[in-house]
N, C-alpha and C positions, 0 to 999 in steps of 0.2 A: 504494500500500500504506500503511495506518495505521504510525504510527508504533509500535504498540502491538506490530502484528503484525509489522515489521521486527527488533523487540528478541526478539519471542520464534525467529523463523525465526533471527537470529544466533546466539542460546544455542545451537540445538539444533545449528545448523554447526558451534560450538565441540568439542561435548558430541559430535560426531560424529568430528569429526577429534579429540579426545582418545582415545578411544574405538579411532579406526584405528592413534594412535600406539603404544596398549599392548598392542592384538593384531600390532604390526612390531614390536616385540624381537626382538633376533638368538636362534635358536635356542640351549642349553645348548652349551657344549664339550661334546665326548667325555668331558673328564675332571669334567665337574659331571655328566652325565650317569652316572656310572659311581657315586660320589657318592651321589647321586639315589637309585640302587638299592638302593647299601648300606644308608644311614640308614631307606629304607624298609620294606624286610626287617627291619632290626634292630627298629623301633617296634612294627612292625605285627604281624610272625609272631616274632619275637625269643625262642629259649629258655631266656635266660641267666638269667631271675631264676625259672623253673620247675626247673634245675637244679639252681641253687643252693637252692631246699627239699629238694629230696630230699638233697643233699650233708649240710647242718645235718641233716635228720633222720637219716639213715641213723648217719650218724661227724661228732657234735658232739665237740670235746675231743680232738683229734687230734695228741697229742704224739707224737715220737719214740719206739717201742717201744711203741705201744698198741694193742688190739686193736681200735681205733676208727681208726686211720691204716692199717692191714690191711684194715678194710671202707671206707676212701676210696681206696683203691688198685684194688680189685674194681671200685667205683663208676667211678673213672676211666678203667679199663681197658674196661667196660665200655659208658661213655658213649660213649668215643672210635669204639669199633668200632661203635658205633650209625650213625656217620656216612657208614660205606664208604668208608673213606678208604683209600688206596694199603698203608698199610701203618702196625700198631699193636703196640706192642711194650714191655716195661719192663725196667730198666737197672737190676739189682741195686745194693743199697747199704749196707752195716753202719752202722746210725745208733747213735747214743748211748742209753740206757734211766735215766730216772727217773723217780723218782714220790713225787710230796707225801708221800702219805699217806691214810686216813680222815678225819684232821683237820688242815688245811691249818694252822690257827696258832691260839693259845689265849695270849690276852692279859690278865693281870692288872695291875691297878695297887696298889700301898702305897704308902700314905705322902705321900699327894696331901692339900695342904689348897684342891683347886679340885674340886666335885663333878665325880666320875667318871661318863660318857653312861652312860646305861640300860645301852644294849646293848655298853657294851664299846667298845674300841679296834677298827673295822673293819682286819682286814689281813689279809695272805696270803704263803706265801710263796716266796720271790722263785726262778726257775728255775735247778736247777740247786746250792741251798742243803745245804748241810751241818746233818744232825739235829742234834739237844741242846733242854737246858731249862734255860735259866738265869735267875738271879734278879740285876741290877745296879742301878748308878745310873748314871745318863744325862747325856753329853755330846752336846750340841747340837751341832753344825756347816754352815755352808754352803758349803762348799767340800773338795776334794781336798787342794788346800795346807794349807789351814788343820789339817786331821790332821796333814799333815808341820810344820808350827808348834806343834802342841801339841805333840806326841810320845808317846811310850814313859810320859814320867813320868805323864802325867795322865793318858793313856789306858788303859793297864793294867789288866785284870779291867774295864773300862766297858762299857757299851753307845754304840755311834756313832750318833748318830740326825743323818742326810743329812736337810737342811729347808730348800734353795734350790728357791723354785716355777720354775714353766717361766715364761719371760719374755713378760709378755700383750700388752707392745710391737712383740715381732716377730711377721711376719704369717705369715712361716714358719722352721723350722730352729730353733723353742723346744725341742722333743724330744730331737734334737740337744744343741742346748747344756746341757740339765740332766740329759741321759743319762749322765753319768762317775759321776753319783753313785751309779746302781744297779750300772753296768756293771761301775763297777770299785774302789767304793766301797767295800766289805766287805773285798774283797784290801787294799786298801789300810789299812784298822781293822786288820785282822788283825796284820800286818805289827809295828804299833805296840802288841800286845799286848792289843788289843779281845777282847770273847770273844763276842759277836754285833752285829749292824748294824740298824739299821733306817733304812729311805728313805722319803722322801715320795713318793707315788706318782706319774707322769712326767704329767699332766694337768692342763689350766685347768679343770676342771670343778670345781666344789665341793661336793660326796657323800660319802658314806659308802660307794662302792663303791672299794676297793685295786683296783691293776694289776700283774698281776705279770710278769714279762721275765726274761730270762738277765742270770747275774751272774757274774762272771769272779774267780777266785783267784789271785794271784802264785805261780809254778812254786817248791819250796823252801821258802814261807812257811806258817803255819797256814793250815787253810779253818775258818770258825766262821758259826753259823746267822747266816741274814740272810733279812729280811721287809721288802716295802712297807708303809706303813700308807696309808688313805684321805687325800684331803685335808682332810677335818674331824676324821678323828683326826690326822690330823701339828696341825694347829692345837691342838689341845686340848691335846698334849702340848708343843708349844712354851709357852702359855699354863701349864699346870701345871708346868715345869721352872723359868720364871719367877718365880711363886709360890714354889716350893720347890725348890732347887736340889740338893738330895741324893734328890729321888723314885726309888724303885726301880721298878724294871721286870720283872717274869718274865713268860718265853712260852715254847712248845715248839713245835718242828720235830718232825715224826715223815718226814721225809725219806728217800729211799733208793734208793742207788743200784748197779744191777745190768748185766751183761755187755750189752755190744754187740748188739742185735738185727737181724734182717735187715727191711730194708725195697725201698724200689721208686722209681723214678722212672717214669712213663707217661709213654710219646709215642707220638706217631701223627702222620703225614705225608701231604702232599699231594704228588707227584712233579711235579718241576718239567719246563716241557715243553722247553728250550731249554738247559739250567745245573742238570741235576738234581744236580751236585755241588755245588753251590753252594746253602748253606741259609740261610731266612728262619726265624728263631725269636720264636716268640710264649709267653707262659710267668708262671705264677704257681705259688705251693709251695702243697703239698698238707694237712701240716701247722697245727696251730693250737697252742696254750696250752690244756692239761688241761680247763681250766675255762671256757674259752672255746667257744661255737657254734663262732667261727671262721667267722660271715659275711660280716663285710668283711673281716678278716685270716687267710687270705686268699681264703676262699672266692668271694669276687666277681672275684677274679683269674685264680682257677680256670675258672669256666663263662666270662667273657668272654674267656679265651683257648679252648676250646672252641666259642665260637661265631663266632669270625674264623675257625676252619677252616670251620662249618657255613655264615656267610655266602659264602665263596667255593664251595663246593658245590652248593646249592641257587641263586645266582646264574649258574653256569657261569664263573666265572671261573677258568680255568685261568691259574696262575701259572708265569711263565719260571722262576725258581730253584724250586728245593722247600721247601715250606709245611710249617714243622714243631711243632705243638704240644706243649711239655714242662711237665706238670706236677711239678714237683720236690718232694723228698720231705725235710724235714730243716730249713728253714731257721731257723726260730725257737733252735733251741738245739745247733747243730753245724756248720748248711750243706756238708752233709757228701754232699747232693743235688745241688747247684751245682758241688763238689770237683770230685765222681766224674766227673761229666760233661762238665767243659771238661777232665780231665784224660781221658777217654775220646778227647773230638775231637780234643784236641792227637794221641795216641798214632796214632788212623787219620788222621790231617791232613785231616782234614775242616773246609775251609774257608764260615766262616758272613760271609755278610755285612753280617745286621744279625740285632739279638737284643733285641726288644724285653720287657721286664715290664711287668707290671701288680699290682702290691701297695702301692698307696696308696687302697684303701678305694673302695668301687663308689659313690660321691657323680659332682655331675655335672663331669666332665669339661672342660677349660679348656687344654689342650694337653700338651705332652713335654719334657722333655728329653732330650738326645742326646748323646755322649763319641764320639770317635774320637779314635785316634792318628795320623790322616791331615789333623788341621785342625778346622774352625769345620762340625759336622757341624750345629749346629743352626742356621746361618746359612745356613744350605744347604737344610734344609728349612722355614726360613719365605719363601721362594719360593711354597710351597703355599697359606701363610696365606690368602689371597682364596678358596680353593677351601672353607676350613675354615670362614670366620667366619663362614658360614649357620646354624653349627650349633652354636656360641658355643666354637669353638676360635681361640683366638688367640697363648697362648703358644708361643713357641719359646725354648726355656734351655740354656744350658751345664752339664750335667750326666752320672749316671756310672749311668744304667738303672736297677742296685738289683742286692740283694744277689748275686741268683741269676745274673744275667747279666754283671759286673762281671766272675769268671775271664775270659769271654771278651774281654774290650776289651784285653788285653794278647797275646795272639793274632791282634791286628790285626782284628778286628770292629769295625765300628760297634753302639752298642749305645745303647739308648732306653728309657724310663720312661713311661707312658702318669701325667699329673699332673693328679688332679682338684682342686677344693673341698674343701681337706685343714680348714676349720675344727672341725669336727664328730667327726672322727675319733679325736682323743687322748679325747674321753668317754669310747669304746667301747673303745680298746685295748687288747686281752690283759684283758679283762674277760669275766663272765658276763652284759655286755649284750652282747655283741657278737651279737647274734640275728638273724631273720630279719628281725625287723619293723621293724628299724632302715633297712634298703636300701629305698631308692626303684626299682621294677623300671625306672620311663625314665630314670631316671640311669643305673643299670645296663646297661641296651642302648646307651645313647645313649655311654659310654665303649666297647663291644663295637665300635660303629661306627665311631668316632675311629680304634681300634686295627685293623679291617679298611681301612680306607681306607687309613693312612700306608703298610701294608704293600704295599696295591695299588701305590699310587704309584713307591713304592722299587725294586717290583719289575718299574714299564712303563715308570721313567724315570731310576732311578739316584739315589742320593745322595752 
């Protein structure tokens, strides 16, 4: 044989036996196998980002006492029962009733020697605020303390203008940390004789769109209006106070608040076949901010806990404990949907085993955190990690679910958070971008899958 023809009959031995080695792979587990299924359902047939259009469209602006959270209730209840699930049903709730106004907030400036933007000091205001119209001068602050430093003497008839940014060095828990100054910022101006507040708005983004959030008054103390402004109007105004430190401010509240309305919480369950006493909760609130679409907050939370019941359905996975979707009703400015209902479970002792949310925004998905009062629950399940990291799940954190599922961790549930690619998300929050077009529909399926899968696991293998 030619040497020529040696080198090529070797290649192709190699090229042959390479070839035999990648079709001898050991077959999937059962549990990449199962996996398998779900992510593929979810990509392929996935209804959770055609949902969520119809959600935003039908009941964009879905606060407490609106008649736009009365037709996401319809919608919910009606989604659920589309799926033939065991059994659909909603869990009366008296929520809180407010409402801005016609005109969310009307900001003048006097007395500025820094040209005033064309359009005005963008802001809005803040949930939950007390009407009036007042005319002041403006004390800067960056901090909580620093009100309790000033005081009474120099705060008195001022306006408090909250102007610490969200911190761009941490990569999470900026929200958090610059959250006290809406939260509970104004109660605190009040206190010290302030006669309205204004914050900078809780985002790294730098626009002209304000966010607005619930703001919390001291029980006994005045309540006096309180508004976000955008982050290029908090700039302008820092910038202008600068300049002139006596600038006055007027703006009006048209605010108002009315009696307790009745609202709903929707669930609908899968019957577990071996522990139907024993419930798996999957769960996002139904609820948005007035002004907000509300499709990542938290409409993407909504349909992809709708579609972990519809993946186990249409897959035939029948689950040992019972499979319970609750979309909760209230959370943004009462949680008074969350109350109700671990105060419901406690009363029948209806024991949950795990209760996971999802309201951190339909981006792509990157893992969970997990709380229990029984130990290290998310140490526990990055065990799974290998099964996860095909599908760019890898963390596992010590943590405490979210709003709505947190009652239950004290009940002795384990309880979990489904945690995406939160960069992106303070742009949009509790804003009028928070739209459809913002959500990537396979990030959206691809967290819906995350969250069907963990659930399978917990419930074929225990956590």
């Amino acid at each position: 044989m030619r040497p020529a023809f040696r080198l090529t009959a070797a290649l192709l031995l190699g090229v042959t036996r390479l070839a035999a080695s990648a079709t001898a792979q050991p077959p999937p587990s059962p549990e990449e196998a199962v996996l398998r299924q779900i992510y593929t359902e979810a990509l392929t047939r996935g209804q959770a980002f055609e949902n969520l259009r119809a959600l935003v469209t039908q009941a964009p602006g879905r606060l407490a006492g609106s008649k736009s959270l009365e037709r996401a209730v319809v919608w919910g209840e009606q989604t659920l029962t589309a799926l033939k699930l065991d059994r659909v049903y909603k869990q009366a709730v008296m929520v809180p009733h407010w409402e801005r106004g016609e005109t969310f907030v009307k900001i003048d400036v006097t007395g500025a020697t820094v040209a005033v933007p064309p359009a005005g000091l963008a802001a809005v205001a803040l949930g939950g605020s007390e009407p009036g119209q007042v005319l002041a001068e403006v004390v800067e602050v960056k901090s909580l303390a620093e009100v309790e430093q000033l005081g009474r003497e120099k705060l008195a008839g001022k306006i408090v203008f909250f102007n610490r940014p969200m911190d761009p060095a941490l990569i999470t828990g900026a929200y958090g940390a610059a959250g006290d100054q809406r939260n509970r910022g104004p109660g605190v101006a009040a206190k010290f004789g302030a006669v309205a507040a204004l914050t900078r708005s809780l985002t790294h983004a730098l626009d002209d769109v304000p966010h607005t959030g619930a703001t919390n008054y001291i029980p006994g103390e005045p309540k006096i209006p309180a508004a976000a402004l955008s982050t290029l109007a908090a700039n302008w105004l820092s910038a202008a106070l600068a300049a002139s430190p006596h600038l006055k401010v007027s703006f009006t509240l048209n605010a108002r608040w009315f009696p307790d309305a009745p609202s709903h919480n929707v669930i609908g369950e899968i019957r577990g076949a071996e522990f139907p006493e024993q419930i798996m909760l999957v769960g996002g609130h139904l609820d948005s901010w007035d002004i907000a679409p509300g499709a990542h907050d938290d409409g993407a939370g909504v349909v992809q806990s709708i579609e972990v019941l519809r993946l186990f359905r249409v897959l035939g996975l029948q689950p040992r404990h019972t499979l319970r979707c609750v979309l909760f009703t209230n959370e943004e400015n009462g949680s008074r949907g969350s109350t109700a209902y671990a105060s419901a479970a406690k009363a029948s002792a209806e024991k949950h085993v795990l209760a996971v949310e999802t309201d951190n925004g339909g981006f792509q998905p990157r893992g969970f955190n997990l709380g229990s009062t029984q130990g290290n629950a998310h140490e526990r399940a990055a065990r799974w990690r290998p099964l996860f990291e095909p599908y760019g799940i890898y963390s596992f954190v010590k943590g405490a679910g979210g709003a709505d599922v947190n009652p239950l961790l004290v009940q002795g549930c384990t309880v979990a958070g489904l945690t995406p690619d939160s960069q992106r998300y303070f742009d949009y929050h509790h804003t009028t971008t928070d739209s459809l077009d913002k959500v990537n529909p396979r990030e959206l399926h691809l967290g819906a899958a995350a969250l069907a899968a963990l659930i399978w696991l917990v419930d074929t293998q225990g956590l």
